[in-house]
Structures are given as C-alpha cells and as structure tokens.
N, C-alpha and C positions, 0 to 999 in steps of 0.2 A: 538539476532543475527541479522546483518545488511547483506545485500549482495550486493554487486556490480558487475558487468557484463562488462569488458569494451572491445572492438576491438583496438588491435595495429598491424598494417601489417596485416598478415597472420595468428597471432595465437590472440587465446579469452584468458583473462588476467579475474580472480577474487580476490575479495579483501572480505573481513570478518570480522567480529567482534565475539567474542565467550566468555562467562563467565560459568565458574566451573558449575557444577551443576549434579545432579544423575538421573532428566525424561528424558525419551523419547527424542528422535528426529530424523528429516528427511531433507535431503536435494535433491532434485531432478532435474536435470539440462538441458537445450538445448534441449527441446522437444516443439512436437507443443502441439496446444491448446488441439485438443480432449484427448493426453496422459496426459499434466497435470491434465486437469479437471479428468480423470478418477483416478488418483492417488488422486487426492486429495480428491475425495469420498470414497476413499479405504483408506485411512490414516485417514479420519474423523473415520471410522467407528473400527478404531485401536486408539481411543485416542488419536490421533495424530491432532493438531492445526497448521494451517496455517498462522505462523507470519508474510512474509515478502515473496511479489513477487514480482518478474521484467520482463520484455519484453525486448527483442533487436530484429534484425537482422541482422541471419549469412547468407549471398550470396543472399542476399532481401528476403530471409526467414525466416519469422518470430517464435522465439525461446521465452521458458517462462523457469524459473525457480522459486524456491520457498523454503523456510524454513518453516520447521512445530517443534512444542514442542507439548510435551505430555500437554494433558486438558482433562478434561470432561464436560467442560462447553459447551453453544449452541455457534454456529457460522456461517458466512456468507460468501459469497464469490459473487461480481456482476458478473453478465454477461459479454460476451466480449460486442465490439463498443459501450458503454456508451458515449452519449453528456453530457455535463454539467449539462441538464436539465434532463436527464434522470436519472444520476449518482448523482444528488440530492434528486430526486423523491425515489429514492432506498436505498440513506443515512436516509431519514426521515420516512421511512415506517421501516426500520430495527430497526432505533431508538427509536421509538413508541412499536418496541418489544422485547426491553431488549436488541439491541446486539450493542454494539459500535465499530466505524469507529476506525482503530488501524494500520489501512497504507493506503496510494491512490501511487495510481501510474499512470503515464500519458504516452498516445503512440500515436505514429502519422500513420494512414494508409490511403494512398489515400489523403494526403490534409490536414485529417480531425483529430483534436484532441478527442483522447477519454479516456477515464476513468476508471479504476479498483479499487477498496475497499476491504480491507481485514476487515472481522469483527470479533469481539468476545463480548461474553455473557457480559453485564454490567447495573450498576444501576446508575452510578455518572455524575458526569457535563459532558458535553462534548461543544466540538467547532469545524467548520471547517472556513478555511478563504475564503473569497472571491474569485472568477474567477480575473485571470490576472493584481494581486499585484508583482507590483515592489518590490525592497528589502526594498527602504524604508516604502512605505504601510503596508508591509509586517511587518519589524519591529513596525510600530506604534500598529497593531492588535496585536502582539502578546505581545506588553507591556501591552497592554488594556488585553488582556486576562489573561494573572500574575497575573494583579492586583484583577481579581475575582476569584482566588483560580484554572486556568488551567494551567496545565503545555505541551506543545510542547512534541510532543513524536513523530512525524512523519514530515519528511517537504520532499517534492517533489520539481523539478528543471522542467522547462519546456520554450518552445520557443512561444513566442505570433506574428507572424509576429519576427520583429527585437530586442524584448525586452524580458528579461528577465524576469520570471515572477514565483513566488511561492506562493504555498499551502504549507497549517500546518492543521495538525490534533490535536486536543487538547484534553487531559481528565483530571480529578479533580485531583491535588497532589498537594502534599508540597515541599519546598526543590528547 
C-alpha cells in the first residue's frame, strides 16, 4: 500500500495503491504526532505493522498519517526531527539488530530538513542512498545497486535549496 497526501485549494486530495489480500490492516489519517505515535504502539501491539508514513501540513499544522498491515515480526519507527546524521545513526543501530529500513520520509520544519524511517524485522542486503542525489546520481546508485542483487522498494522526493534531490531505500530481491 502506497499513500500520498496531496493539498488542492481548500480540500486534502489522497491517492492509493491497494493489492487483494486477507491480513490485517490500518489506516489512520490527519492527526498530530502524539496521536499517531500512540496509535501506532496500540496497533503494534494488535499485530498491526506500520508500512508507509507521510507528513504534510493543513493551516501550517503539521498532520501524519500512516498504513499498517498485519505482522508479528519486530519493528521500528525513528523519532521525530531526525538530521541526516542522526537518522543514519538510527538506520545503522536498527540494522545491527535485525530490523530494516522499508520507507524514509522527509519533512521540512523551521528551515530544517528532517528524517522518518519506517522499520521491519529482517536478515537480507539492504542499501540506502546517499544525502542530496540528483536524478542522475540517483540513477547511477541505483544501477550499481541492481547489479549486487538490491532491489528499490522505497524512493523519497525532497527540496535541497533549488535541486531536486532523492533517496532510495533498497533490500535484497529478484526480479
């Protein structure tokens, strides 16, 4: 399940992805941080996995929402205001304990770019790309990553100053 969040005029516009399937799942929308986070300890603790968050703001207040699927495997979620350097420090300590990087997401408060991670339980390859790749960059990583068995499952869109700039989240597959 993919979510997007978009603002047109006056009214919040979602868009979706959805495939067939008989687990669990949750979807929870336009709230602040303390209700997400508390939902989504409440929904951990119902088997419920947090696949996919987003941030916007409605009237410069800042909203989250979130997909969860049924799991029982271990999982993560960062903090809010993550730096680059902190939101690494938190990818590689998670990773060191089984749980892998399976969405990021990027939000701008104050100025300042910051960083969300979604995690779940895993043993296989993983990759993230570089801070503030162009598309091209961007493409050349993620050929190099192909080529040693990662596949792209996650790519974030963000503003660097005037440039475009993405991250990709990788883990081992075929195909």
């Amino acid at each position: 399940m993919l979510l997007f969040a978009l603002s047109a005029s006056a009214q919040d516009l979602y868009t979706g992805v959805w495939r067939s399937g008989t687990g669990g799942y949750y979807l929870w929308s336009e709230v602040s941080w303390t209700d997400f986070n508390t939902k989504w300890s409440q929904l951990g603790g119902q088997n419920l996995r947090l696949i996919n968050i987003k941030t916007y703001t409605v009237g410069g207040v800042r909203k989250w929402s979130g997909v969860w699927q049924g799991g029982t495997d271990g999982y993560a979620l960062t903090p809010l205001h993550l730096t680059w350097s902190a939101f690494n420090t938190f990818w590689s300590n998670a990773s060191s304990q089984g749980l892998r990087l399976i969405q990021v997401e990027t939000y701008v408060d104050n100025g300042t770019t910051y960083f969300m991670g979604v995690f779940r339980a895993g043993n296989d390859g993983y990759a993230l790309t570089p801070l503030n790749l162009d598309w091209a960059a961007f493409n050349t990583f993620w050929g190099n990553a192909s080529s040693q068995g990662l596949r792209l499952i996650n790519i974030e869109s963000y503003l660097n100053g005037n440039t475009r700039c993405f991250l990709g989240v990788f883990r081992a597959g075929t195909g």
